[in-house]
C-alpha positions as CSV (number, residue, x, y, z in Angstrom):
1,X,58.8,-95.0,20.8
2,X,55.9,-93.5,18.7
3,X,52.2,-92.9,20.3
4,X,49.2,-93.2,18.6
5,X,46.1,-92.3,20.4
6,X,42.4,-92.6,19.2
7,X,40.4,-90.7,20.3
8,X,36.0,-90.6,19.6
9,X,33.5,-88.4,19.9
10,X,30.1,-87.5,19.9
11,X,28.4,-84.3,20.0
12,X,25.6,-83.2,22.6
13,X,21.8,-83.4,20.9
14,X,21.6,-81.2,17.6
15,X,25.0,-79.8,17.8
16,X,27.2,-82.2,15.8
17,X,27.7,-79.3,13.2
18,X,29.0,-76.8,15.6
19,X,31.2,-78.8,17.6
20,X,32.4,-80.7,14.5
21,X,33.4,-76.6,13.2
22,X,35.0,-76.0,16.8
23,X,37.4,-79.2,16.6
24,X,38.1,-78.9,12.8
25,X,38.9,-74.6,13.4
26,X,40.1,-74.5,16.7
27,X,40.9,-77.5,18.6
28,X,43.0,-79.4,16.3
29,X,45.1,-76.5,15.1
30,X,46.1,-75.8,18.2
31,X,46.9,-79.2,19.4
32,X,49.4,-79.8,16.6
33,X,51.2,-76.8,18.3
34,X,51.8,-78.7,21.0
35,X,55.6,-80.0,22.0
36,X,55.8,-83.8,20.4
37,X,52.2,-83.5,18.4
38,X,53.2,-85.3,15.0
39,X,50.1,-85.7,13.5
40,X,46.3,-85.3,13.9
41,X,43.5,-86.4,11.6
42,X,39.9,-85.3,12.3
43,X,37.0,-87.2,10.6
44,X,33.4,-88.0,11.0
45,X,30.1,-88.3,10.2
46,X,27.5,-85.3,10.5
47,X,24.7,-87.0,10.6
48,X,25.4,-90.3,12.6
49,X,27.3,-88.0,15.0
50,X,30.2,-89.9,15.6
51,X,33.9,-88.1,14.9
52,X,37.4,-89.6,15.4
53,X,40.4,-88.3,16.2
54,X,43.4,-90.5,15.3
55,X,47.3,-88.9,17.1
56,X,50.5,-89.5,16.6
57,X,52.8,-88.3,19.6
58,X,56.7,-88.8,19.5
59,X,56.3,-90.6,22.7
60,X,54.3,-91.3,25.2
61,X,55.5,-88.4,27.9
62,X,54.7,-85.8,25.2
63,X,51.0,-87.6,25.1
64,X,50.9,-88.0,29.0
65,X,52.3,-83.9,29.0
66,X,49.4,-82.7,26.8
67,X,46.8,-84.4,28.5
68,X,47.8,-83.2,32.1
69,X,47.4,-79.6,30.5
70,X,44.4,-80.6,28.8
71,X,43.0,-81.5,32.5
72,X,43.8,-78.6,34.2
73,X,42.3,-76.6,31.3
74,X,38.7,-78.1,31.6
75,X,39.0,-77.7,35.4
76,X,39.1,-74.5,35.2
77,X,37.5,-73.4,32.0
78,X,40.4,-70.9,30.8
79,X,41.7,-71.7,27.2
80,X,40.4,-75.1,26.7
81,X,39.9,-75.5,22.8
82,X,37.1,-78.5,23.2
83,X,33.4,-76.8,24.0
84,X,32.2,-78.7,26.7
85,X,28.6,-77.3,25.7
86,X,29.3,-79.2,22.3
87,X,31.2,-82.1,23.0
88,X,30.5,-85.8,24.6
89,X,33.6,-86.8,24.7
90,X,35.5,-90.6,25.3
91,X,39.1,-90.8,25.7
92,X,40.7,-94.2,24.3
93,X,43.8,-95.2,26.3
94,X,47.3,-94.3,24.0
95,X,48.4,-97.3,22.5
96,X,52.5,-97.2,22.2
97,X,53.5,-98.7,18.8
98,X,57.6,-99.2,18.3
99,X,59.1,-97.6,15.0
């Protein structure tokens, strides 16, 4: 069964630019290296400051997978492709949708 996961964003006061670059040139490509990553689209607005992230995930252990790495990762700081310094971030629960 298929994932799709939403997830939005905003950036931290005057630095929707940069962290827009960091998700567009670093984040996202290497998230759709990821074991069971589909699809990722990245949009957003600039100047309102509001981005969205909408996943698609072969299933919903692959999601669950990727996010416990994604934890460790910005516990400890070591190769965690989101700048904190840039990012607010809000995590929508993953929706399961049946193919």
């Amino acid at each position: 069964m298929t994932t799709h996961v939403n997830i939005q964003f905003s950036a931290k006061e005057g630095r929707a630019k940069e962290a827009a670059d960091n998700m567009a040139n670093i984040a996202l490509p290497m998230t759709r290296k990821q074991p069971g990553c589909l699809e990722l689209e990245f949009s957003g607005d600039i100047g309102k400051n509001e981005f969205c992230i909408w996943g698609t995930w072969s299933s919903l252990r692959d999601y669950n997978s990727y996010m416990a790495i994604r934890k460790a990762s910005r516990k400890s700081g070591h190769n965690d492709p989101i700048d904190r310094d840039t990012w607010k971030v809000k995590i929508f629960s993953a929706i399961q949708i049946a193919d």
